[in-house]
C-alpha positions, 0 to 999 in steps of 0.5 A: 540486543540479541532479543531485537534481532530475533524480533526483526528477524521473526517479522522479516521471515512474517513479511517475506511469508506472507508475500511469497504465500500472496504470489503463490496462491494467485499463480495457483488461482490463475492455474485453477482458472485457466487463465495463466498469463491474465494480468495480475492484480497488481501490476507496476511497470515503469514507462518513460521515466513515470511509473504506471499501477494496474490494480486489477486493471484500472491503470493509475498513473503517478505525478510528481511529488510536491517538493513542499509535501516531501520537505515537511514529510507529509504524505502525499495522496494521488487523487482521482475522480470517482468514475462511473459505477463507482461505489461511494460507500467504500469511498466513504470507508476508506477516507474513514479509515484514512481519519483514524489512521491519521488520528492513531499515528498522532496518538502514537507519536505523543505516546512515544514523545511522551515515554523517552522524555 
């Protein structure tokens, strides 16, 4: 018991470093730059009961979740068309990444199911 806690300890104080280090070193980029006030690479701001993300300012807005997708816990993507000048090599990465990111979460899953029974 006592060695759990200082194990979720040690990764909330990770956690908590690592985004404290993120802000910190992207105020300090604004300051070097001269650019204090510019947006911020990732904004979220709620509007209208809807909440908009400005990642370095491409603005995304959310939909509503389908009902079915959350009912069977599935995750739920917010697609967008590719826009011009858009790079189709790192699109092609990140459905690949997205692949085995799919793949190895099932792995785990069986490995997990498989070790308690």
């Amino acid at each position: 018991m006592r060695v759990w806690v200082q194990v979720i300890a040690l990764f909330t104080m990770l956690g908590l470093g690592i985004f404290v280090g993120i802000d910190l070193a992207e105020r300090n980029m604004h300051k070097m730059q001269g650019t204090e006030g510019a947006e911020r690479a990732i904004q979220i701001t709620p509007k209208d009961g809807k909440i908009e993300i400005s990642v370095f300012g491409q603005v995304i807005e959310t939909r509503k979740p389908d009902d079915q997708a959350l009912a069977k816990n599935e995750s739920v993507t917010i697609d967008q068309p590719p826009k011009e000048g858009t790079n189709y090599l790192a699109l092609v990465g990140n459905q690949l990444g997205t692949a085995i990111r799919q793949v190895l979460r099932k792995l785990a899953d069986l490995m997990f199911v498989w070790t308690q029974s």
